[in-house]
N, C-alpha and C positions, 0 to 999 in steps of 0.2 A: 175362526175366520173362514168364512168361504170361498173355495177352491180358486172361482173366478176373481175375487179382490187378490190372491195373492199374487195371479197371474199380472190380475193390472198393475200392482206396485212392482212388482218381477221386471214388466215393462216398464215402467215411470225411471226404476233404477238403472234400466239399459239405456234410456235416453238420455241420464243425466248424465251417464261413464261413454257414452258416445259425445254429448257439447262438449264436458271437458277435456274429452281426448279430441276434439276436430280444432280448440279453440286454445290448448293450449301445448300439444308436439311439436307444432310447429314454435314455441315460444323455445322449448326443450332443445330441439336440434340449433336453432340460434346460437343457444347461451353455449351448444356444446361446442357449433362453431368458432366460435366468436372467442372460445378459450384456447383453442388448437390456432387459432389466425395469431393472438397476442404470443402465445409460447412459440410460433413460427418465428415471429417478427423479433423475439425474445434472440433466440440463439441468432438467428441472423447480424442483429448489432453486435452481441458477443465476438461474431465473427468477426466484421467489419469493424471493430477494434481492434483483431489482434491482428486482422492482414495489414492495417494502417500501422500498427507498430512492426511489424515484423518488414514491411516496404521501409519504413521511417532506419530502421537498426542497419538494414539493406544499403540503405544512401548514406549513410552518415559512414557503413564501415568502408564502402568506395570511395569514399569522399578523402578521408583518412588513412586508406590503406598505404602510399606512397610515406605515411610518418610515423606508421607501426612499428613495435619495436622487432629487431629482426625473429625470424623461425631459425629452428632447428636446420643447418644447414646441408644435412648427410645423415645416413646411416637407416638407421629400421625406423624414426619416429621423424625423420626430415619433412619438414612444411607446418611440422605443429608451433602453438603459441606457447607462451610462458605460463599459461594456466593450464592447457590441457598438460604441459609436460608436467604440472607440479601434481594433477591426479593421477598419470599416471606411474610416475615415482612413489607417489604412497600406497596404490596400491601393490608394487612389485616390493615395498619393505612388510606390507602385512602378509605380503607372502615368502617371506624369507626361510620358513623353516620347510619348505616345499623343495624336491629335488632340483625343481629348476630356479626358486626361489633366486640362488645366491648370480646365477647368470643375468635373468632380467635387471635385477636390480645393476649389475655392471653397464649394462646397454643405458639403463636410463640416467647413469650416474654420467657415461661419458656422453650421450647425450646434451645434459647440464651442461657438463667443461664445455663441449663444443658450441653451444648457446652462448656463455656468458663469456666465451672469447671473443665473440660475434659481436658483441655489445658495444659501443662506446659511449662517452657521452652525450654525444652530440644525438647519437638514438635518441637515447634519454628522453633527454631536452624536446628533440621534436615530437616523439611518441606523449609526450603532456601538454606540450600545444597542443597536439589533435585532441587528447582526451577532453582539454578543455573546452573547443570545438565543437566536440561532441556534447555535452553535457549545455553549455549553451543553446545550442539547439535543440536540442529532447525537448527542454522544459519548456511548455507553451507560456506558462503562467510568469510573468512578470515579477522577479524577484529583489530589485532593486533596493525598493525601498521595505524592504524585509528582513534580508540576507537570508536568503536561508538556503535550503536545501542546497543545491548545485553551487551556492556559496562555499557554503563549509567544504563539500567535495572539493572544491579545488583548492581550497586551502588543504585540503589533504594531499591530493592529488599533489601538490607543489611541495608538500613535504616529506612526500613517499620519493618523489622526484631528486630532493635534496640530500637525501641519506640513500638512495642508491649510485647517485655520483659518488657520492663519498667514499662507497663499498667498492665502487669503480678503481677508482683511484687508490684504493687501499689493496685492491686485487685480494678481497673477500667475496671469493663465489657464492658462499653458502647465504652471506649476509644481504648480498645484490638481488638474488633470485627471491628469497622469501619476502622482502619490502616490493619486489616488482608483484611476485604473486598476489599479495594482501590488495595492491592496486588495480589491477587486473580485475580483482574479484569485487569489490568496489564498484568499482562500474560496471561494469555487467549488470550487479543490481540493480543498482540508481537508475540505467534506461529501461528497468521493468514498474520501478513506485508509480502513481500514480495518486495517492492518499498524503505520503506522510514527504513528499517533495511540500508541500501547503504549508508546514510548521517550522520556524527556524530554528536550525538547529546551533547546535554551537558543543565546542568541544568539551572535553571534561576530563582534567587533567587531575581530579581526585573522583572516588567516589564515598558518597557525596560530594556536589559542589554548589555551591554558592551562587547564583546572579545577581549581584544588586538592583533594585528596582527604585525608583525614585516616589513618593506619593506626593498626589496633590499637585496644584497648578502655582506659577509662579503668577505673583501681582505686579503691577504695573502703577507708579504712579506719576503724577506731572514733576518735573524737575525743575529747581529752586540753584541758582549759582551762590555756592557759600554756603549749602545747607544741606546734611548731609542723607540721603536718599533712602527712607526706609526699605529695609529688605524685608526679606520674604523665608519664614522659618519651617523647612520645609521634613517633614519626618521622611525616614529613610526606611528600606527594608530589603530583604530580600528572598527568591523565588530558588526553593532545593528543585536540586536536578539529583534522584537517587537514580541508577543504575542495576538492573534486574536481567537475569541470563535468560537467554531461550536455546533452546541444544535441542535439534531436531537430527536424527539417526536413521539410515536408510540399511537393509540389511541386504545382503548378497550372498552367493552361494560360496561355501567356507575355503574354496578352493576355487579360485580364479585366476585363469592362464592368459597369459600376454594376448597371445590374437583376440582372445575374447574380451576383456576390456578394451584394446582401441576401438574393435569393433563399434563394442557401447558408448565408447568414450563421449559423443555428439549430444546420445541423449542423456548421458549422465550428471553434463553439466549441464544442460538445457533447464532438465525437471531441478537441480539443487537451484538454481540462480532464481527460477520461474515461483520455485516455490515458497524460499527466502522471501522474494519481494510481495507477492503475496502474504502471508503472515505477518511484516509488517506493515501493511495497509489496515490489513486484519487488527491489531494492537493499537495502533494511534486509532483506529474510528469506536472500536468494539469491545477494547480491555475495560473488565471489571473486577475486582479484586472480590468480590462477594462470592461466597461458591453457594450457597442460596440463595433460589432465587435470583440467579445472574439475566443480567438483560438479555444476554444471548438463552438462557437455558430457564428462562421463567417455572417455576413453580416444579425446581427440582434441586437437588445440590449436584452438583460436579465436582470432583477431584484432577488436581494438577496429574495425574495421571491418564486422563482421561482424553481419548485419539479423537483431535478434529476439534475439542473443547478447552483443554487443560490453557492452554497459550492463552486463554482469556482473563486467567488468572496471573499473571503477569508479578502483578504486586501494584500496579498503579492503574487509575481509572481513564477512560478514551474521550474525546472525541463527544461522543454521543450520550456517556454515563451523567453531563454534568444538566443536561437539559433534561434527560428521563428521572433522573435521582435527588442531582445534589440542588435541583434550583429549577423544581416544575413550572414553576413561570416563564420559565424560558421556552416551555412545551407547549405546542399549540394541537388539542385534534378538534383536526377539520373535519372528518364525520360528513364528508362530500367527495365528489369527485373531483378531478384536476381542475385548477378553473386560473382566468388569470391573475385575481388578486391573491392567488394561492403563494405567492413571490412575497408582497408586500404587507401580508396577514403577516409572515415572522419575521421577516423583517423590522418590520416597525418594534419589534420588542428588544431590541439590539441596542435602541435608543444612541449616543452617540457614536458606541462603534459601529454602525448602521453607515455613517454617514459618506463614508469615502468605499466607491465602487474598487481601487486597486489593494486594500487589503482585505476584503471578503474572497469568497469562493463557496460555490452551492455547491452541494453532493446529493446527489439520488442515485438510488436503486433501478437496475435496469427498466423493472416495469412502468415504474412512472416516468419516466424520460420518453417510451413508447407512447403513453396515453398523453404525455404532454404536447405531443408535438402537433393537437387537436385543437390547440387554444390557440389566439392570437399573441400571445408573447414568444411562443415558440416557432411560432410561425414567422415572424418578423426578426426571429435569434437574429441577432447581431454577426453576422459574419469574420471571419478571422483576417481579410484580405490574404497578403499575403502568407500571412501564418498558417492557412487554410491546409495545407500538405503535407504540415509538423503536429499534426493530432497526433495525441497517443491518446490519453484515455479525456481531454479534454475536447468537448463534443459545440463548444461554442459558449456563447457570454449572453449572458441577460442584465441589460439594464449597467451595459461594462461589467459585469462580475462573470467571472468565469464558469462556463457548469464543468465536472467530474462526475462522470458517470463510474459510483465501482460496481464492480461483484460484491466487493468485498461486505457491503449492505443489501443485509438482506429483506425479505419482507417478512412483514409485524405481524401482530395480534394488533385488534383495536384499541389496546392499552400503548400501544410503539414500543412492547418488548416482544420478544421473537420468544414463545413457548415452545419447553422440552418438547414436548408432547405432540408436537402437531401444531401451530396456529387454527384458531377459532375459526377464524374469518381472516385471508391473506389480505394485506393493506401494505399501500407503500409509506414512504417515508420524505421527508426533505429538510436536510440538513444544511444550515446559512451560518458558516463560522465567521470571525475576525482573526487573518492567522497571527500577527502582531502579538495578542494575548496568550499563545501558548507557546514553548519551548519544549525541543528535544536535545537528547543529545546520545552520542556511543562511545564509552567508557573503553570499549574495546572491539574492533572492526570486525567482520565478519574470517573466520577463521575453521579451515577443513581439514580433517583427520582422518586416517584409516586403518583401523585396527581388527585385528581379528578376536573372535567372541568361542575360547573353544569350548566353556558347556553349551553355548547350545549350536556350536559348527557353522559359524556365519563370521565373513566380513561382514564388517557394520562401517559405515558411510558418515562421520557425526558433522555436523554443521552448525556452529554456535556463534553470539552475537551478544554484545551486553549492551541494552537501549534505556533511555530515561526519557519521559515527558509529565510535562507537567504546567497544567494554566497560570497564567503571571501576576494574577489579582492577590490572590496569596486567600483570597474567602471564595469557595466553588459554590458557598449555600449562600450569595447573593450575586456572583458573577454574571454580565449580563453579556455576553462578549458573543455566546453561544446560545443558536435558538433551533428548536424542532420542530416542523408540520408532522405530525404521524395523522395514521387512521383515513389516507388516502386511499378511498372507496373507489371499486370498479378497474382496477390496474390487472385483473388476472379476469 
C-alpha cells in the first residue's frame, strides 16, 4: 500500500475519532453528571428523613417530657434515664473483676435504690400514657383497622406497665427496673421501624403458635318464616407464627472505666437502638432462608456467619421473597423507566386485595422515589394535611395508599434480585403489599447484655430479639396479596 493511501486513511481515522469525540463527550459528561446530580439528591432525602425523625423524636420527647418516668436524682449518674442507667450497670458488672470494678458497680447499684425510691405509680401510669402518646403519633400509617404494629406496643406497653406496679407495690427493685428497662427499650425502637410497623403483629405466648384463620366466604340466602336457614359450611385453618433469634454483639475494649463509658454512653445506645430497627426492617422486606443464591446475595451461598449477610437467613422468607420466588406472577419487570401507570401495572395483580386503599402500602428504594417525583402521580402525591410534620419514613400517599420510602431496599439486577457480585445493570424496585395478609410476632422483646470475652480481651455489647412473620394465606406458591415492579430503568 502506498505511503500516500495510508496517510489518507491515517486521516479518514482521525476524522472519524474526532465526530465521535465532538458528538459524543458531551453525551459522556451528561451521563456522568446526571449520576453525581441523582447520588446528590440520593443522600440529601436520606438526610431529610432522618432530620424529620430526629425533629419528630425531638417533639414528641418535649411533648412528653413532664410524664417521664423520673431520672436518677443525686450522685455521679443524676439526670440519667432507666435505660442509660441499666447500660451503664452492665457494663460496671462486666467489669467487676477490675480494681475499680467492685466500686462502680456500688455507685451504680445505689444509683438504682435511689431511682426506684423515686418511682411511684402514679409515674408509672403517666410515663405509659405518654409512651402511648408517643407511639400514636410516630406512626403515620393508619392502624386501625389492622392492629398492628403500635397496637400490639401498647398492649405491651400496658403490661410492662402492669407488672411494674406490681413490683411497685411489692417493693421488688430488681423486678421494677428490668420490666421498665425491657420498656424503655421497646420504644426506642418502635420510633426507628419504618418497614415492619406495616404487618400486624400479635403476641406469642408459645413458640410456635397458632393463628386461626377462617377460609372462604359466608353465603347469604333469602329467609323463609318457619323454615329453617341454610348455613354455610365453612373450612377452618390456621397461620404458624415460628420464632427465630437474631443476637447482634458489639465489641469494646476489654477494659472500660466509668468516665469512659458515660462519656459513650449517648452514642452507645443511639447506634444499638438505630441499628436493631434497621435489621428488622432488613428481615420483614429482605429475609430469605436460601443461602444459595439468596435474593440479597444472587449467584453465591452465604453463611449465617456471614457480617452484613448472615440476618437474611433468619429461618423465614420477607416481604419481597414471595413475589421474586414463591409466586412470580406476582412480579412484574417493567424494563422502562418510572412512568405513571407504573403504580397501577402491579397493582392490578393484587386483584381483590388491591381493592381497599387503607390496607396497602407501597415501598421503594430511595432511587426511585427521586426519579418518581418526575411523573404526574408524584407530582399531584396526595398531601398529608395535617399529618404533614409526623413523617418519619413515610414520604406521602398515592391514590390513598401510603408510600415508605426504606434504605432498607436496595437496588437490583434486571432479574429484581440484588447480585453478590456487583449488580449488572442497578435498577429500582416497587413493592405494593396488603398488610392484612401477613403477621408478625416477638416471642421474646428485645434484650441487652454485657459480658466480658477474655480469650480474645474485649467487652462484648450482645443484643438479641426472637421475631416471627409469616403470610396468612397459608399457600405463598399462589398468594396474591403481594406484587413487585422490578427492572426500573434509569434511577442511578
Amino acid at each position: 500500500m502506498a505511503g500516500a493511501e495510508v496517510e489518507a486513511i491515517k486521516k479518514d481515522l482521525a476524522d472519524i475519532n474526532a465526530f465521535v469525540k465532538e458528538r459524543f463527550d458531551p453525551v459522556t459528561r451528561d451521563v456522568g453528571l446526571l449520576k453525581e446530580e441523582t447520588e446528590r439528591i440520593k443522600q440529601e432525602v436520606q438526610r431529610t428523613q432522618q432530620r424529620e425523625r430526629n425533629t419528630r423524636r425531638s417533639a414528641l420527647a418535649r411533648t412528653a417530657e413532664e410524664s417521664s418516668l423520673p431520672k436518677v436524682p443525686g450522685g455521679p449518674y443524676v439526670g440519667m434515664d432507666i435505660l442509660d442507667l441499666a447500660l451503664v450497670r452492665r457494663f460496671a458488672y462486666s467489669q467487676r473483676r477490675e480494681g475499680f470494678g467492685p466500686v462502680w458497680i456500688e455507685r451504680a447499684e445505689e444509683a438504682k435504690r435511689l431511682l426506684v425510691a423515686s418511682i411511684t405509680p402514679a409515674d408509672i401510669q403517666a410515663s405509659h400514657e405518654a409512651a402511648t402518646r408517643k407511639l400514636d403519633s410516630w406512626f403515620s400509617v393508619d392502624s386501625k383497622s389492622t392492629g398492628q404494629f403500635q397496637g400490639f406496643s401498647r398492649s405491651m406497653l400496658q403490661s410492662m406497665t402492669r407488672a411494674a406496679m406490681d413490683s411497685t407495690t411489692a417493693g421488688a427493685g430488681d423486678e421494677l427496673v428490668a420490666t421498665l428497662e425491657s420498656r424503655e427499650l421497646w420504644l426506642d425502637v418502635n420510633l426507628q421501624t419504618l418497614v415492619a410497623p406495616l404487618i400486624p403483629t400479635f403476641p406469642m405466648p408459645s413458640n410456635p403458635f397458632d393463628i386461626p384463620r377462617q377460609l372462604g366466604d359466608v353465603s347469604f340466602f333469602p329467609g323463609t318464616e318457619n323454615i329453617p336457614t341454610t348455613s354455610t359450611a365453612l373450612s377452618t385453618g390456621k397461620t404458624t407464627l415460628t420464632a427465630f433469634e437474631l443476637v447482634g454483639q458489639v465489641p469494646y475494649s476489654f477494659t472500660l472505666e466509668e468516665d469512659g463509658v458515660i462519656a459513650m454512653l449517648p452514642e452507645i445506645r443511639a447506634g444499638l437502638v438505630r441499628n436493631v430497627a434497621e435489621v428488622l426492617d432488613d428481615i420483614v422486606l429482605n429475609a430469605d432462608s436460601s443461602a444459595t443464591n439468596n435474593i440479597n446475595a444472587d449467584g453465591a451461598t452465604i453463611a449465617p456467619t456471614d457480617a452484613g449477610k448472615g440476618h437474611w437467613l433468619i429461618g423465614y422468607d420477607g416481604l419481597m421473597h414471595l413475589p421474586l420466588v414463591d409466586n412470580t406472577a406476582q412480579s412484574n419487570d417493567h424494563a422502562a423507566a418510572v412512568s405513571d401507570d407504573m403504580f397501577n401495572e402491579i397493582r392490578v395483580k393484587l386483584g381483590k386485595y388491591g381493592a381497599r386503599p387503607s390496607q396497602l402500602a407501597w415501598v421503594m428504594d430511595v432511587n426511585t422515589f427521586i426519579r418518581a417525583q418526575s411523573v404526574s402521580q408524584f407530582r399531584t402525591m396526595d398531601k398529608l394535611g395535617p399529618n404533614a410534620t409526623l413523617l418519619t419514613g413515610m414520604l406521602g400517599a398515592i391514590e390513598g395508599i401510603p408510600v415508605i420510602v426504606s434504605e432498607q431496599m436496595r437496588l437490583a439486577d434486571i432479574d429484581g434480585k440484588v447480585t453478590d457480585a456487583g449488580n449488572g445493570t442497578d435498577t429500582g424496585r416497587l413493592l405494593v403489599v396488603n398488610r392484612t395478609q401477613w403477621a408478625q410476632g416477638f416471642r421474646r422483646e428485645l434484650t441487652i447484655d454485657v459480658d466480658r470475652d477474655t480469650q480474645k480481651r474485649q467487652t462484648v455489647v450482645t443484643v438479641s430479639f426472637r421475631h416471627a412473620l409469616t403470610e396468612r394465606s397459608g399457600a405463598r406458591s399462589s398468594a396474591s396479596h403481594t406484587g413487585l415492579q422490578y427492572n426500573i430503568t434509569g434511577v442511578v
